[in-house]
C-alpha positions as CSV (number, residue, x, y, z in Angstrom):
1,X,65.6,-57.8,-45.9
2,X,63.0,-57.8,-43.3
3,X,62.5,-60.5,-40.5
4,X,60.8,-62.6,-43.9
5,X,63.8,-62.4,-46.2
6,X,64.6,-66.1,-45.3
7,X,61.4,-66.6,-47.9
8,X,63.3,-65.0,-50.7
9,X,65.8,-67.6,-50.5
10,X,63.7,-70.2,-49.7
11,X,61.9,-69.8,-52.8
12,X,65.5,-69.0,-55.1
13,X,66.2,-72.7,-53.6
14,X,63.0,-74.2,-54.6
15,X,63.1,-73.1,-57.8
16,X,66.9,-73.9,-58.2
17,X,66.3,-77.7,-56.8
18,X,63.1,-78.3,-58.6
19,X,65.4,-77.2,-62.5
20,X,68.2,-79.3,-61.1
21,X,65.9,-82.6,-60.6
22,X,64.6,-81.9,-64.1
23,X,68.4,-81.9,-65.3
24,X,69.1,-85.3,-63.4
25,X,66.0,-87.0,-64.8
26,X,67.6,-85.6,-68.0
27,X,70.6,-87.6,-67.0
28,X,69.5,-90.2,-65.3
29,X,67.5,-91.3,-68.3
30,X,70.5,-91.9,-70.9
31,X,72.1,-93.7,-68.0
32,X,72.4,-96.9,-66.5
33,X,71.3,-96.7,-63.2
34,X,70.9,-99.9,-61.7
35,X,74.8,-100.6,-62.2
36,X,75.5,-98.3,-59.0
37,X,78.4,-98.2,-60.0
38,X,81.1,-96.4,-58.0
39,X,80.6,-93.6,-60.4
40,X,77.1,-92.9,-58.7
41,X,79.0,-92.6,-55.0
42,X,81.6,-90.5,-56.2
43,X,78.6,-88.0,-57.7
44,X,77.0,-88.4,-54.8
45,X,80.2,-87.7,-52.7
46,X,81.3,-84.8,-55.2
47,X,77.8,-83.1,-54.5
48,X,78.0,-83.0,-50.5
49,X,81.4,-81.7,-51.6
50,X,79.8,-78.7,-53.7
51,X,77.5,-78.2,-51.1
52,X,80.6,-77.8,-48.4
53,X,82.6,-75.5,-50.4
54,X,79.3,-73.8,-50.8
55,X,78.7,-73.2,-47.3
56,X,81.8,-72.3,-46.4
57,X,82.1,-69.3,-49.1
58,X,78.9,-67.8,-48.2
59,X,80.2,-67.3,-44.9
60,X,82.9,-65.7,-46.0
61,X,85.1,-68.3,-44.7
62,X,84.1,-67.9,-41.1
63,X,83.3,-71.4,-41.0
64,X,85.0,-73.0,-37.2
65,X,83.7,-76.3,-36.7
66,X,84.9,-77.9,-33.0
67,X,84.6,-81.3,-33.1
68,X,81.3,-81.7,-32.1
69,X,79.8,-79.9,-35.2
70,X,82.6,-81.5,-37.2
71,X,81.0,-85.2,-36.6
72,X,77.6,-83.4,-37.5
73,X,78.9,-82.3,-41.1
74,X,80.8,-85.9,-41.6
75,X,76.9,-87.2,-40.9
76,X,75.4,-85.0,-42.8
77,X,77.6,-85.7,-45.5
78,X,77.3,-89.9,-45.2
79,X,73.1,-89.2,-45.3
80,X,72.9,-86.3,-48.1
81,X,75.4,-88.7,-50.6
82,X,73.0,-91.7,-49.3
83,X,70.0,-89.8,-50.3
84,X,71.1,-88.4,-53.7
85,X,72.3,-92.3,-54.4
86,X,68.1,-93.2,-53.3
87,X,67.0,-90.3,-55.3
88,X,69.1,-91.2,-58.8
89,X,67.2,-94.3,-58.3
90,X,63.8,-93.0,-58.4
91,X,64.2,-90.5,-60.7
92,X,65.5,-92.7,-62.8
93,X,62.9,-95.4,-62.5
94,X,59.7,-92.9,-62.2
95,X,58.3,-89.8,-62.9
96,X,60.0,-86.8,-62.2
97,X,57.1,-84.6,-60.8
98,X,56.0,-87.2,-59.1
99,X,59.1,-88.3,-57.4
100,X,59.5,-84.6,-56.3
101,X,56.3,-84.7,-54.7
102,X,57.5,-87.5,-52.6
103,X,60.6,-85.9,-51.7
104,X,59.2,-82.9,-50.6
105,X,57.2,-84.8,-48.1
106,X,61.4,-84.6,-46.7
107,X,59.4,-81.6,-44.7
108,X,57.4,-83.3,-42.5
109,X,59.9,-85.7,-41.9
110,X,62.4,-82.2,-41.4
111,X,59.4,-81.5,-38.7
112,X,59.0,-84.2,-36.7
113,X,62.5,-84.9,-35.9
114,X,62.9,-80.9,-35.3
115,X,59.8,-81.7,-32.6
116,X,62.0,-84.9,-31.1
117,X,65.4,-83.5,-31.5
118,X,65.1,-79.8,-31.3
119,X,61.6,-79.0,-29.6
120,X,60.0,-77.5,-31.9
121,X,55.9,-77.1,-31.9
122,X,53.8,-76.2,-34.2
123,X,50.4,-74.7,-34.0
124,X,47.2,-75.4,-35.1
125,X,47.6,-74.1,-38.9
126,X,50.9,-75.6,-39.3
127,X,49.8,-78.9,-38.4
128,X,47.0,-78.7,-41.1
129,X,49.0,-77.6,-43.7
130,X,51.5,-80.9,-42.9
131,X,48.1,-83.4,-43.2
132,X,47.2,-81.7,-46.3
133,X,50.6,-82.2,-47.9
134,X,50.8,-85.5,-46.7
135,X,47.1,-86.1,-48.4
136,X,48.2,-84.7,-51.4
137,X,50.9,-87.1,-52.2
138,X,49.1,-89.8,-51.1
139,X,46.2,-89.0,-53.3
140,X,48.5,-88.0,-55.8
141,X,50.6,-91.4,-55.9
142,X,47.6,-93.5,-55.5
């Protein structure tokens, strides 16, 4: 693959996450929610977990954290099992296509810290691509 393979992934992924959130509604809707019970965090927890082991296989084990990267992955774990907790919660009080919409906006979010944090800049057409997405979803949950 070319210097554009990354979209070939990217869009696997899309279409991956967007079957799984139809699954969880699925779930979510024969399911008490609003208990939170510890059952939800250790999901949530068991997820990050998948997502680890995931990592870590695709790179053919090469995985050597120090422990500066290793604080990184414990924080990345701690926010992605605090999200799916915030996510079961929506889904499971709204719309699925709708709460997807929302959580995509997660890519403008993704951009402005990656323009605080990692200097990242974006041009002209990138920028109008990020107002238009954020119009969309406003229009859309409006």
């Amino acid at each position: 693959a070319g210097s554009s393979g990354w979209v070939v992934y990217a869009i696997a992924a899309m279409l991956l996450f967007g079957t799984a959130n139809v699954v969880l509604k699925l779930l979510v809707s024969k399911t008490d929610i609003n208990s939170f019970s510890p059952n939800w965090l250790v999901l949530a927890l068991g997820v990050a977990a998948i997502t680890a082991v995931a990592m870590y296989v695709a790179a053919d084990g090469g995985i050597k954290l120090d422990n500066g990267q290793l604080a990184y992955a414990g924080l990345f774990v701690i926010i992605s099992a605090s999200g799916f907790l915030l996510m079961l919660k929506a889904v499971s009080m709204g719309k699925i296509a709708i709460v997807n919409a929302i959580l995509a906006m997660s890519t403008i979010a993704v951009a402005i810290l990656s323009f605080f944090l990692l200097g990242d800049r974006f041009g002209t057409k990138e920028t109008i691509a990020m107002a238009l997405a954020v119009a969309s979803v406003l229009v859309l949950v409006s």
